[in-house]
N, C-alpha and C positions, 0 to 999 in steps of 0.2 A: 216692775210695779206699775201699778194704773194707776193714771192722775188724771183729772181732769178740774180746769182751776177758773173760773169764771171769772170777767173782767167788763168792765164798763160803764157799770153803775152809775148813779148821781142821782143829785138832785134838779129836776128842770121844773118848766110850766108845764099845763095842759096846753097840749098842742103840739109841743116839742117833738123832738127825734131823740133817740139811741140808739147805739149797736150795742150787744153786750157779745162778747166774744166767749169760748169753751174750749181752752186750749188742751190737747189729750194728748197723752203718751204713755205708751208700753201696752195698747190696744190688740194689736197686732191684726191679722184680717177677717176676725171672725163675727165682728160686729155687725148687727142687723139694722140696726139705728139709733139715731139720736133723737133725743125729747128735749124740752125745755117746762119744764113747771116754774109755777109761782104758788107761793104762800102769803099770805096778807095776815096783816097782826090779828094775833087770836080766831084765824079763819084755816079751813085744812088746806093742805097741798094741794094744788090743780092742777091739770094738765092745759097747757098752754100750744102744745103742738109738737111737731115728730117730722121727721126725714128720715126716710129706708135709703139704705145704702146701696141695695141691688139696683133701682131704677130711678134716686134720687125724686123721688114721689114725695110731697108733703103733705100734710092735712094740719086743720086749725081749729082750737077750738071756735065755736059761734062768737065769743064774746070778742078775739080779736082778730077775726079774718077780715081779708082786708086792709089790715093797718100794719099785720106782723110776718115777716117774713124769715124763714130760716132757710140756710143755705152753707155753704161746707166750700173748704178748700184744703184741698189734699196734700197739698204741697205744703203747706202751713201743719198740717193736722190740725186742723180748727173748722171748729163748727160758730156759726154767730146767729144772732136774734135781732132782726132788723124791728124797729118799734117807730113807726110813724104814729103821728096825729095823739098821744097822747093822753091817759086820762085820769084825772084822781084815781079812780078806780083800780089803774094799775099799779098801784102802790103796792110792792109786797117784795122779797126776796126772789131772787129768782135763781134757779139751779140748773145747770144742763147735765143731762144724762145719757149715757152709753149702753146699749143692750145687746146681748146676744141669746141663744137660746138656751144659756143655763145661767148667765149673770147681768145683773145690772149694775152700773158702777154711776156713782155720785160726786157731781162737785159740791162746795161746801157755802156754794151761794153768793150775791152781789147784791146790795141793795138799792131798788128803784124807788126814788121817790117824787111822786106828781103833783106839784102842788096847784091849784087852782086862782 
């Protein structure tokens, strides 16, 4: 059975750090990549960023490049969301996700909250 269970959340300043971690298991090797979205109250899901599995290649969206970093340890099965510099704005749930080329599987969310 696939799991995958988000962890890290809180409440900080603007400005702050977090990690939020994406613990998976029963994946197996056929996964293409991970994603990390946010949701913000009464706002849709966004895409916040991805890591491909073949060449460990990232991309971000515009709004936190630069500040967010996602990265993977195999050994763990975990995937994490590094979140520097902080901002009201990033206030919102946030979810990691797993993809291959016929499924996507979801964790059930961590809440970020930035206060000013």
């Amino acid at each position: 059975q696939v799991q995958l269970v988000e962890s890290g959340g809180g409440l900080v300043q603007a400005g702050a750090s977090l990690r939020l971690s994406c613990a998976t298991s029963g994946l197996g090797g056929r996964i293409r990549g991970f994603g990390w979205y946010r949701q913000a109250p009464g706002k849709q899901r966004e895409w916040v960023g991805r890591l491909t599995t073949g060449d460990s290649t990232t991309d971000y969206a515009d709004s936190v490049k630069g500040r967010f970093t996602i990265s993977r340890d195999n050994a763990k099965n975990a995937v994490y969301l590094q979140m520097n510099s902080l901002k009201p704005e990033d206030t919102a749930v946030y979810y990691c996700n797993a993809y291959s080329f016929t499924n996507t599987y979801w964790g059930k969310g961590t809440l970020v909250t930035v206060s000013s």
